[in-house]
C-alpha positions in Angstrom: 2.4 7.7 -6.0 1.1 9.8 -9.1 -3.0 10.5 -8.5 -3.8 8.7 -11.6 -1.9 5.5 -9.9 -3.6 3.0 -7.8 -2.5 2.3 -4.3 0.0 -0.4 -4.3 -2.4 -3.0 -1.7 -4.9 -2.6 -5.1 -2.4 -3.7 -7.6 -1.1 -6.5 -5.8 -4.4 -8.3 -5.1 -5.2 -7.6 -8.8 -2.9 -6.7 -11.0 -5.4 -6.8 -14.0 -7.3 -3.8 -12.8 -4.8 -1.4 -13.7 -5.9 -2.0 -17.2 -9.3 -2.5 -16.6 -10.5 0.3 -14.4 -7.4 3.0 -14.9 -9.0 5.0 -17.9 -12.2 5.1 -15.8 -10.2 5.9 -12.8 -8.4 9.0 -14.2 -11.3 10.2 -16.0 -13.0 10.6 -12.9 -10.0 11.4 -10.6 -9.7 14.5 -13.5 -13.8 15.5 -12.9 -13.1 15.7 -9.6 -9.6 17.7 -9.9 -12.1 20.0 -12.2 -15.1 20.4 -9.9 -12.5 21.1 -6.8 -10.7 23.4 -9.0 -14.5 25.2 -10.0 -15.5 25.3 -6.4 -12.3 27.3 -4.9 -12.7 29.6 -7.5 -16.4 29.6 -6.1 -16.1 30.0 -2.5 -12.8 31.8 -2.1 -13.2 31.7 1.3 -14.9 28.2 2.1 -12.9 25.3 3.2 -13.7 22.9 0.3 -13.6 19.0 1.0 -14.2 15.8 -1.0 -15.0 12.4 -0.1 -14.2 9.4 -1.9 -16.7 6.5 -1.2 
């Protein structure tokens, strides 16, 4: 599965949300890439996690 993909249970139950929601979905999934990305650079030495709600 690519990150910008929904998971395959999401599809299923509606398959029109992968044209509704997906340029939403990777324009977020690319902020947080970003901000991740930012915050290593950071805090070298910090374990960095994010949740998804």
């Amino acid at each position: 599965m690519r990150r910008t993909d929904f998971p395959e249970f999401v599809t299923n139950a509606f398959p029109q949300a992968h044209k509704l929601f997906k340029p939403r979905y990777i324009s977020v999934s690319e902020k947080i890439s970003k901000a991740a990305e930012a915050l290593t650079k950071y805090y070298p030495n910090e374990e960095i996690a994010i949740m998804d709600m």
